[in-house]
N, C-alpha and C positions, 0 to 999 in steps of 0.2 A: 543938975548937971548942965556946964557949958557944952556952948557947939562944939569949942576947942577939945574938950574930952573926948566929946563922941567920934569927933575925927581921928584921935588918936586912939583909938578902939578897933575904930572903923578901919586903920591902917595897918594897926596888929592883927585882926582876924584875915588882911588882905595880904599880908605877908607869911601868916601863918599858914594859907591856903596855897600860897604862892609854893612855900616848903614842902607841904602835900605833893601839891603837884607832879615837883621836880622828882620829889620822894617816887610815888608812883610811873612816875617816866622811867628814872633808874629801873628802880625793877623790873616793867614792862621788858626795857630792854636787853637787863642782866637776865631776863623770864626768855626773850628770843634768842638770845645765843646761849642760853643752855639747853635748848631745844634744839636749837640749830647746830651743836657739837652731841646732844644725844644722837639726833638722827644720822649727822655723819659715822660714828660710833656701830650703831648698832646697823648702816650699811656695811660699811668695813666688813663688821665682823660675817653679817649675812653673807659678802662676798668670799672672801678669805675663808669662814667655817660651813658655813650652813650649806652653801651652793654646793661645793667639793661633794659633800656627805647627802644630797638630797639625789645628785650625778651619781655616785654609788648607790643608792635606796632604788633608786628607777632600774638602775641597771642589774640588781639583785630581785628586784622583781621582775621585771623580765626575765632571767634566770629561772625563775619562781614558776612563772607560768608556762615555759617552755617544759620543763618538768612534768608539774603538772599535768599539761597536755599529753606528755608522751608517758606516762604511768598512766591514763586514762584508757590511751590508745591500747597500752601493753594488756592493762585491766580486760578492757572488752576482748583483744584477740583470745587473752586467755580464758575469758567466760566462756566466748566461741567454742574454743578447744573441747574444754573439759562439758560442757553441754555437748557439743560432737560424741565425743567420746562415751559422753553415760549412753546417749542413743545408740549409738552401737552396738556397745555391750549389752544394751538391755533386749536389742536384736538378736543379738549371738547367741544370750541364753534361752530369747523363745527357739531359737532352732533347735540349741542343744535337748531342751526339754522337749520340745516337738520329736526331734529325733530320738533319743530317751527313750520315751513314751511308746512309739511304735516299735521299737528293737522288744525293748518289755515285754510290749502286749505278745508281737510273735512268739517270742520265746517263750511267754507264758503259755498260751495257746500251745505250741508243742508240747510244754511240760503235761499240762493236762490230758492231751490226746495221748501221749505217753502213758500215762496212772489211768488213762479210761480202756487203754487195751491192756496195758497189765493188769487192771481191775475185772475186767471181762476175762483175761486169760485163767486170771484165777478161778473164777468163779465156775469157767466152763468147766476147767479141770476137776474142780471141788464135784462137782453135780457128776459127772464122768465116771468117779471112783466108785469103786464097790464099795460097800460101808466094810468094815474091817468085824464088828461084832455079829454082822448075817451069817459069814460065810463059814468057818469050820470050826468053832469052838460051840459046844453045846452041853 
């Protein structure tokens, strides 16, 4: 091979490189504006959709825990309540059975001392009598 070939080799792979090049620039830069219209794009849209509906989201959560709180609040008063209330009642019924109890026993106690003199009255009477087969039949 002449010098003259190798130059003319040597000038095609330096034009061919040259093609690359430009090749690669292109796209680099058809690569930065389609980046550069996604991103304005998918601001747009973030401002326009996303933001509206995130200003809703916040403000339904808030919403959310305002609730929340006051079902919590309502929860506990009513726990309050209704423990209130069983103690109470469970007070009322020791009286009631306390009182119960002593009316009871009273009365009992009378009923008894009742049937212990009717029981005595009997028995006095019984012993008092004449026997009926001592006295005139023989």
């Amino acid at each position: 091979m002449d010098l003259q070939t190798t130059n003319w080799l040597i000038g095609v792979i330096a034009v061919a490189s040259a093609i690359q090049s430009l090749l690669l620039l292109g796209a680099a830069i058809a690569g930065y504006r389609l980046y550069r219209e996604t991103a304005r794009a998918v601001g747009e849209l973030e401002s326009q959709h996303i933001e509206p509906l995130r200003r809703q989201l916040d403000a339904i959560l808030v919403d959310v825990q305002r609730i929340t709180a006051r079902v919590s609040d309502r929860t506990e008063r009513v726990d309050n309540a209704i423990n209130g209330t069983i103690d109470r009642v469970d007070e009322t019924a020791e009286r009631v059975k306390h009182s119960v109890r002593e009316r009871v026993s009273r009365v009992t106690g009378i009923v008894r001392g009742v049937r212990a003199v009717i029981a005595s009255l009997l028995t006095t009477d019984a012993a008092h009598e004449p026997h009926a087969s001592a006295g005139g039949r023989a």
